[in-house]
C-alpha positions, 0 to 999 in steps of 0.5 A, a space after each residue: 678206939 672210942 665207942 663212938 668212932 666204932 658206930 661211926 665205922 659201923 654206920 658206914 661200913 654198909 656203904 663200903 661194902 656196897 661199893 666193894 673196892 674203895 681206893 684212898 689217897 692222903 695229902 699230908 701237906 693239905 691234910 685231905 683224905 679222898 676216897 673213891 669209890 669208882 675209877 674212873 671218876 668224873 664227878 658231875 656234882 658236888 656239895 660239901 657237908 657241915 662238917 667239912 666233907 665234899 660228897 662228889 656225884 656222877 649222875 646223882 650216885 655218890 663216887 667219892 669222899 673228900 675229906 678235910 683236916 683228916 688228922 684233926 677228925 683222927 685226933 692225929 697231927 699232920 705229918 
């Protein structure tokens, strides 16, 4: 693992701690990640990133992450 993809990990971590249980599904047919960070979830809004990462809200707090192309970001192929 590359200094930069630690202070990436770093940079986030304290948003996952704040949130405490994080549950994660893989598509690996779409290679989309998603991460939750509330169950239920019903997203009111949402907005997609530069870099491809769909940031979805319920009442302006951040619920979960969509992230596409996940393998390419890890530098891994799509199984």
């Amino acid at each position: 693992m590359g200094t930069a993809e630690l202070k990436e990990i770093k940079e986030a971590l304290p948003y996952f701690l704040k949130h405490k249980t994080v549950w994660s599904s893989y598509d690996s047919e779409t290679d989309v990640l998603y991460l939750h960070f509330k169950k239920p979830s019903h997203a009111d809004d949402s907005e997609m990133t530069e870099d491809e990462i769909i940031v979805r809200y319920e009442k302006d707090e951040v619920i979960g992450l969509t992230i596409l192309n996940a393998s390419k970001r890890a530098g891994l192929s799509a199984a």
